[in-house]
C-alpha positions in Angstrom: 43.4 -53.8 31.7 47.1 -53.2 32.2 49.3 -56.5 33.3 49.9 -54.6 36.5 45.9 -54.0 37.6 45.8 -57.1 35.8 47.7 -58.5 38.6 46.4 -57.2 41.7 42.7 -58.8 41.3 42.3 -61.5 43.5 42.9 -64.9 42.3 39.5 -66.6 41.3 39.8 -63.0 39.1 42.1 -63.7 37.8 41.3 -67.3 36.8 38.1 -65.7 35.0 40.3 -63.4 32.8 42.6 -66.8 32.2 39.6 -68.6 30.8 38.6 -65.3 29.1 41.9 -65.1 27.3 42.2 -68.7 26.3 39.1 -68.9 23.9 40.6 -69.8 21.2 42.4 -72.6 23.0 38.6 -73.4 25.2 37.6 -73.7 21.6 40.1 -76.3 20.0 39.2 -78.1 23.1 35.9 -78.2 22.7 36.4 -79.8 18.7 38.5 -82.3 20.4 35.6 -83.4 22.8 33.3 -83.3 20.1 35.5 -86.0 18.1 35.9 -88.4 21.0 32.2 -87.6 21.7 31.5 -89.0 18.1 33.5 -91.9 18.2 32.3 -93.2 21.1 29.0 -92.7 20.0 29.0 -93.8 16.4 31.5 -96.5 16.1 30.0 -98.8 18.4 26.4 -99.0 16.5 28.6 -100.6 13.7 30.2 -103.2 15.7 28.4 -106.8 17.1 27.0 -106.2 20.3 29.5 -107.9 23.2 29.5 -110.9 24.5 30.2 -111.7 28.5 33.7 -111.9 28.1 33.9 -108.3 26.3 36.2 -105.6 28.2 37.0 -102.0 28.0 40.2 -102.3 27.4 39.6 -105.1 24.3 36.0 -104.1 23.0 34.9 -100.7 21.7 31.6 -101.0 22.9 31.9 -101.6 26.3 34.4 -98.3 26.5 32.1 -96.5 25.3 29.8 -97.9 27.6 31.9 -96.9 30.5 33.0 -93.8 29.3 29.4 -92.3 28.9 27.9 -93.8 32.0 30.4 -94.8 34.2 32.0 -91.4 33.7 30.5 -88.8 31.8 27.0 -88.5 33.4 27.6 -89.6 37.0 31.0 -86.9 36.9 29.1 -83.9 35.2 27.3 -84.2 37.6 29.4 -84.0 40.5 30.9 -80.8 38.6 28.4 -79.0 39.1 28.4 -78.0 42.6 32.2 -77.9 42.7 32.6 -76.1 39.7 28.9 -74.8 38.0 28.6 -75.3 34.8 32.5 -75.2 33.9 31.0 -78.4 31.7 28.4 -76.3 29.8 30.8 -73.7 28.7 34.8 -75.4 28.6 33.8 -79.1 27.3 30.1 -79.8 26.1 29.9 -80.9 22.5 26.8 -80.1 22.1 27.1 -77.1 23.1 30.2 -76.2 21.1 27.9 -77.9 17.7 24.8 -75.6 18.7 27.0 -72.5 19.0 28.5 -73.2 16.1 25.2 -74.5 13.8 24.0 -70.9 15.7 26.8 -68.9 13.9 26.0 -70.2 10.3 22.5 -70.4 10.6 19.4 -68.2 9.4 19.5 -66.4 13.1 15.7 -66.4 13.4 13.9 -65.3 16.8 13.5 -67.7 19.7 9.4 -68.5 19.1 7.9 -68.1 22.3 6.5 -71.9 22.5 10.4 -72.7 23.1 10.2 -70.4 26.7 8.4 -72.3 28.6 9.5 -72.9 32.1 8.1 -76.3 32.0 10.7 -77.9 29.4 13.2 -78.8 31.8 11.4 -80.7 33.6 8.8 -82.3 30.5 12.8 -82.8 29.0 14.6 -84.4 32.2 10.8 -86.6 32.6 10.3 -87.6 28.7 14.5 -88.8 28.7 14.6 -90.3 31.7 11.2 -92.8 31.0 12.2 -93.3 27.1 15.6 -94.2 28.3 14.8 -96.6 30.5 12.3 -98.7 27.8 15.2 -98.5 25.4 17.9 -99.8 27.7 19.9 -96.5 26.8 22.7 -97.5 29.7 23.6 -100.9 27.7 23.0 -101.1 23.9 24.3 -98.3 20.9 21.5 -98.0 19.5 19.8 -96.9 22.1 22.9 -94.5 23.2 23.0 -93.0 19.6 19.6 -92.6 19.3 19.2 -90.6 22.9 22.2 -88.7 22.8 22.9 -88.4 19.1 19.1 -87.2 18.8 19.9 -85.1 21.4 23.0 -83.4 19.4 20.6 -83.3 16.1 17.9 -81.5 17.8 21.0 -78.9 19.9 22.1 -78.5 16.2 18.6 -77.8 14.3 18.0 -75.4 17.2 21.1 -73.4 16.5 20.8 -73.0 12.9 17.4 -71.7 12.9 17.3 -69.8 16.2 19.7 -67.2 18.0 23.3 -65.3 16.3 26.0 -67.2 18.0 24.1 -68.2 20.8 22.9 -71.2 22.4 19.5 -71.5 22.3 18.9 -75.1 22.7 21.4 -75.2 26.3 19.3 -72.4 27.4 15.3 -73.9 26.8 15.5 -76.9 25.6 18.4 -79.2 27.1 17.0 -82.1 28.5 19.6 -81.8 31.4 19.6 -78.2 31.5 16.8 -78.1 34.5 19.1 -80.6 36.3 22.2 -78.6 36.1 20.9 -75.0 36.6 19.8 -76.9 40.3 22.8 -78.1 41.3 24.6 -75.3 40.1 23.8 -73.1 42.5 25.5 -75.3 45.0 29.0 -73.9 43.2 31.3 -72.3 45.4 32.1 -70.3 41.9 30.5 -67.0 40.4 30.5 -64.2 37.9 28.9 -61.7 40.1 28.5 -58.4 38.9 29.4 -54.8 40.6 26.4 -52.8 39.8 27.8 -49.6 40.6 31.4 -50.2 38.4 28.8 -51.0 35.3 27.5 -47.7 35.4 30.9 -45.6 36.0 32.1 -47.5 33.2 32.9 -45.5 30.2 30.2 -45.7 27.6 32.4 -47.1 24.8 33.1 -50.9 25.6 33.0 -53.9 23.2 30.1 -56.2 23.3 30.4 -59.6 24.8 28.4 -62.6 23.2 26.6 -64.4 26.3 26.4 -67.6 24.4 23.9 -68.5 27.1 21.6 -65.5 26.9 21.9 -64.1 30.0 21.6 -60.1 30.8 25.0 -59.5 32.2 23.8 -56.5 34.0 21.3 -58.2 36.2 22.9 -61.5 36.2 22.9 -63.1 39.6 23.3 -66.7 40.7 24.9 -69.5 39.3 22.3 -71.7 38.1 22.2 -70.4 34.2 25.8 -69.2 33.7 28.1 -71.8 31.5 31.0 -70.6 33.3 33.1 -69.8 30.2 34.6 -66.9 31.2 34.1 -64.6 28.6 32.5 -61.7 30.4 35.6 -61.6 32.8 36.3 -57.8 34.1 34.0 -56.7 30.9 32.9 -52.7 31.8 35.5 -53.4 34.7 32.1 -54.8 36.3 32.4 -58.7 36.2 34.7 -61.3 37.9 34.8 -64.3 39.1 34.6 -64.9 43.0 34.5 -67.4 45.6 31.1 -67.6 47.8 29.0 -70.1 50.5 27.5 -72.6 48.4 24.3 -71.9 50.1 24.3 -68.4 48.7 21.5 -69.3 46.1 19.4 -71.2 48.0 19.6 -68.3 50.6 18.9 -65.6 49.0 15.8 -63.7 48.6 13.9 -65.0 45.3 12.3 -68.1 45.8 12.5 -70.9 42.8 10.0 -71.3 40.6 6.9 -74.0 40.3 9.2 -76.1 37.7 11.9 -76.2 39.3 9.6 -77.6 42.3 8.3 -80.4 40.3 11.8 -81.1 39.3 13.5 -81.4 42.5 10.4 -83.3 44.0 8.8 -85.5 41.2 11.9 -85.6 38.8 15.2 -86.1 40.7 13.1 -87.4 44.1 10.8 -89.7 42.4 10.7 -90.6 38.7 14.5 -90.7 38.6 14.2 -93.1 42.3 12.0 -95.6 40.0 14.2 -95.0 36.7 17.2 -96.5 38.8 15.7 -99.1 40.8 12.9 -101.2 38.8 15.4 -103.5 37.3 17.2 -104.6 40.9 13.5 -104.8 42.9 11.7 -107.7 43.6 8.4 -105.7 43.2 8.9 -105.3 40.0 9.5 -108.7 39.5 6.4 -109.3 41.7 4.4 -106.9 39.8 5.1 -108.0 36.5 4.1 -111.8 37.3 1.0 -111.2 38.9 0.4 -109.0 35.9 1.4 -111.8 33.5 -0.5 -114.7 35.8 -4.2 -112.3 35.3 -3.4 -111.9 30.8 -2.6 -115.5 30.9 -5.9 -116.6 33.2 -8.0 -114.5 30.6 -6.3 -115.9 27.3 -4.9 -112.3 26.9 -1.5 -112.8 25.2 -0.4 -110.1 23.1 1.0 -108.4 25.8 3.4 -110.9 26.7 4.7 -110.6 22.9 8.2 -109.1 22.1 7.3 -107.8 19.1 8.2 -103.9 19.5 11.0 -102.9 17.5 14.1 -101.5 19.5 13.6 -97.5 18.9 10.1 -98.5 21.6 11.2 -101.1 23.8 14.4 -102.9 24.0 14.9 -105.4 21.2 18.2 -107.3 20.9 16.8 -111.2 20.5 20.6 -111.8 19.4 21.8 -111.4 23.1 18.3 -112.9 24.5 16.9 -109.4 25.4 13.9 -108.3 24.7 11.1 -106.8 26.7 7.5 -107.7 26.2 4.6 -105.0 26.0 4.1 -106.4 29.4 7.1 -105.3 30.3 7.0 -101.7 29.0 3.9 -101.5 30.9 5.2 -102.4 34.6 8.3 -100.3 34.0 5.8 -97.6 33.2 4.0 -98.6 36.5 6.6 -98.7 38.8 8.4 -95.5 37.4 5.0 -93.8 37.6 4.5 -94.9 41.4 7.7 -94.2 42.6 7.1 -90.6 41.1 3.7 -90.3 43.4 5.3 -92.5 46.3 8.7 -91.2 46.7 8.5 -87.9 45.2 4.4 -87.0 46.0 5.8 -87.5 49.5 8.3 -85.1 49.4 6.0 -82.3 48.1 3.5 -83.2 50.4 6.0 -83.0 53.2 7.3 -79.8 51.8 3.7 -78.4 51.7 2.9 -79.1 54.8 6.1 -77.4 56.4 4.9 -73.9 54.5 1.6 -74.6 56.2 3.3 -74.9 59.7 5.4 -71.6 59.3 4.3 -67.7 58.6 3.6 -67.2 55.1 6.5 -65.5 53.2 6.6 -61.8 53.6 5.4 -60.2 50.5 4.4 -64.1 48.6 2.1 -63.2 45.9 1.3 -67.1 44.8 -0.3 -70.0 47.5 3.5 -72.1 46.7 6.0 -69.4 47.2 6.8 -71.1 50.2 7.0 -74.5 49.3 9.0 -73.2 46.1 11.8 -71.7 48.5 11.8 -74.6 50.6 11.9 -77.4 47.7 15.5 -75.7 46.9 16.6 -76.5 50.1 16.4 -80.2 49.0 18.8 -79.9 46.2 21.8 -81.5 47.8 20.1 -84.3 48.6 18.3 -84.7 45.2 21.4 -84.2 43.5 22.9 -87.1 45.7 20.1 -89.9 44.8 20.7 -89.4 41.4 24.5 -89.3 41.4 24.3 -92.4 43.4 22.1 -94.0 40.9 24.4 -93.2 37.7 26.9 -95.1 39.9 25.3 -97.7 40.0 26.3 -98.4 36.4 29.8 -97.4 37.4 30.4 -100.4 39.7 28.4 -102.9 37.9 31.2 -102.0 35.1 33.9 -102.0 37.2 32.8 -105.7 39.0 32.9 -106.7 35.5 36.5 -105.9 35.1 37.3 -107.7 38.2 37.5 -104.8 40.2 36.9 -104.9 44.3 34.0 -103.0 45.4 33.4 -104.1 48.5 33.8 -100.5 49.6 30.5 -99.3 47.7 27.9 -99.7 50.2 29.5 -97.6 52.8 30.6 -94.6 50.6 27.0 -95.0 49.4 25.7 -94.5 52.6 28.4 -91.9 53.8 27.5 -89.8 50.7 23.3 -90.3 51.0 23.6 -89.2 54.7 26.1 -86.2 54.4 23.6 -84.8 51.7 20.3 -85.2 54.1 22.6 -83.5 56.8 23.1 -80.3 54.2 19.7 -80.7 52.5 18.5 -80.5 56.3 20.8 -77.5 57.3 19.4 -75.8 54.4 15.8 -76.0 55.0 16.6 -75.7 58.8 17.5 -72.1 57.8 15.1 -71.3 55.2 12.4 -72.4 58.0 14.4 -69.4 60.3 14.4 -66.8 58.2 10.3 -67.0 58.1 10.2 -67.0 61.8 11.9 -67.2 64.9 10.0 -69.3 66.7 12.3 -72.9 67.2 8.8 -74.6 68.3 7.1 -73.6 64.6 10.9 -74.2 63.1 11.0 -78.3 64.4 7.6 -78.6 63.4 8.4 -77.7 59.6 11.6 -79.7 59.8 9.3 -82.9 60.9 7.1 -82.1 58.7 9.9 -82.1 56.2 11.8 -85.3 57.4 8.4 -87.3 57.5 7.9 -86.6 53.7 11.5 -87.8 52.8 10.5 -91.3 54.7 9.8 -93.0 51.4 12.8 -91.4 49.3 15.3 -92.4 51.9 13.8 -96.3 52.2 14.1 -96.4 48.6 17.7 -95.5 48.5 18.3 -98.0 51.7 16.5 -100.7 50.4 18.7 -100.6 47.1 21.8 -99.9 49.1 21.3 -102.8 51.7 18.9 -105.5 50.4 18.4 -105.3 46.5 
């Protein structure tokens, strides 16, 4: 394209072609991430864990600590639905490393165990638990296990899977589930002119969709990595600015997975994941528990005998959890997921019972698919609070004020029920347009988020 066509696009065009003609630069950046990326995660395994008196700014470890949870998760997050998956495709190291493993691999075919539509979830699930047993948000090698394991399996994947592509991002990603959701809050998107891709002349030069997506068809903005690289290709694609609430209102309806995600994943086992260590039912659970082994000479249990890589290990630093232990956080985690989250599907089920059945639904949970996506915002919210959780208890340890928590907290749990709301306030409409049948669904809906939002509150205001 000439500079001058070049510059008449509109602006978020033009931004596409910018990232498209900087990817040697993207690249360079990318290395650079991926060198930072392994400090932080190597160097500290090396070092003595801290004491009380460690800080970021005089002890490795506790950096590193902040940077990848009191930064990096919690803020990749929050990219998402102001900027999709700009993180996949402009910073990711693992995604630059399985790219790359990709390129000088043996470029075998994807096997068809790896597509699944159940990893992302079975990913996010098995993570979250395992992480959570390890103490992954306080000791190395926990982190380097997780995360480094993590980068070994993105880097296997690419070298025997895919030509330049990235195979692991797109199946097997234990986050991947996560961000294709609350992606498709993104005021961003590639969208595609179907009728400029067929006038376009038959001779163009192929574009490598690291991704695997079929540029043609490509709609949404859940699976694109944002890298620009597809920008004006066949004079077809470009990048435009839309209503976050395109995805969610659009025709298709998400998928079964993606249900279980939302509902059971970021609504329940990620609810228990975050708040078993600050409840007092936990506390309560565990001694009862412990008072019954005792009473029956049962004992083992109560041992801290697991090595680290099961349960957290660290006697040094007096912290080390008993089988016992593993077992309750197991409990809790597992009733939270059929308390909180159950709930939700249950109230999400019952709404698609209340209102007309979709128009042309060929599966019984259509419905309760397309309204599940209506409670990203407020999924996305719970566990963006939760990350932060880590955030403040790091920044109380530097000294730092945060008196001003709680009512963010609360600001930022209620503005996402209002837009989670909204949403399935107008997925309700567009199946009839009866208000009566409409409030009944919404109650419906509201009555199954009960125990999700007293979890949140609870943890906010009493624990």
């Amino acid at each position: 394209m000439s500079a001058a066509l070049s510059a008449r696009r509109p602006w978020p065009a033009r931004l596409g072609d910018f990232l498209r003609d900087h990817q040697r630069a993207i690249r360079r950046m990318q290395w650079l991430v991926v060198a930072v990326y392994a400090v932080l995660l190597l160097a500290p395994v090396f070092l003595p864990l801290p004491d009380r008196s460690a800080s970021m700014f005089n002890n490795l470890t506790v950096l590193a600590q902040f940077a990848f949870w009191g930064v990096w998760w919690p803020f990749v997050l929050l990219s998402m639905p102001l900027m999709g998956r700009t993180w996949c495709g402009v910073f990711c190291p693992e995604g630059a490393l399985t790219e790359w493993a990709s390129r000088h691999g043996r470029g075998g075919a994807i096997p068809r165990w790896m597509r699944w539509g159940g990893w992302p979830f079975v990913a996010f699930a098995l993570t979250t638990i395992y992480g959570q047993l390890i103490s992954v948000y306080q000791y190395p090698l926990a982190v380097a296990l997780i995360l480094g394991g993590s980068t070994l399996g993105a880097m296997a994947v690419g070298w025997l899977y895919g030509r330049e592509k990235r195979v692991w991002c797109r199946y097997l990603c234990p986050v991947n589930g996560v961000f294709n959701l609350l992606a498709k809050l993104s005021p961003w998107q590639f969208q595609v002119d179907g009728q400029a891709w067929r006038q376009a002349e038959r001779r163009t030069q192929s574009i490598n969709c690291a991704p695997l997506l079929p540029l043609r068809t490509m709609q949404g903005a859940g699976d694109c990595h944002m890298c620009g690289r597809c920008s004006d290709y066949r004079g077809a694609i470009s990048l435009r600015l839309r209503s976050p609430e395109r995805d969610i209102l659009q025709d298709s309806a998400g998928g079964g997975w993606q249900t279980l995600l939302i509902t059971l994943g970021l609504m329940g086992l990620a609810v228990g994941a975050f708040l078993w260590s600050a409840s007092p039912w936990f506390v309560a659970l565990k001694q009862a528990a412990a008072t019954w082994l005792v009473e029956r000479d049962i004992i083992w249990p109560l041992l801290d005998t697991a090595p680290w890589f099961l349960l957290t290990h660290y006697p040094e630093v007096n912290d080390s959890f008993s089988w016992l232990d593993g077992a309750v956080i197991l409990a809790f985690i597992g009733g939270a997921c059929v308390v909180c989250g159950g709930a939700v599907l249950a109230g999400l089920a019952a709404a698609d019972r209340v209102l007309p059945r979709v128009p042309g639904a060929g599966r019984a949970w259509e419905g309760v698919n397309k309204l599940a996506l209506g409670l990203i915002p407020l999924a996305g919210a719970g566990v963006f609070l939760g990350l932060t959780a880590t955030t403040l208890t790091l920044l109380q340890h530097e000294g730092v004020d945060t008196a001003w928590a709680t009512a963010v907290r609360l600001a930022m749990l209620a503005l996402a029920l209002a837009w989670s709301l909204r949403l399935c306030w107008r997925l309700a409409a567009r199946r009839t347009p009866l208000a009566g049948r409409r409030w009944a669904a919404m109650a419906c809906v509201v009555l199954g988020l009960l125990p999700f939002l007293d979890a949140w509150l609870l943890f906010f205001l009493r624990w």
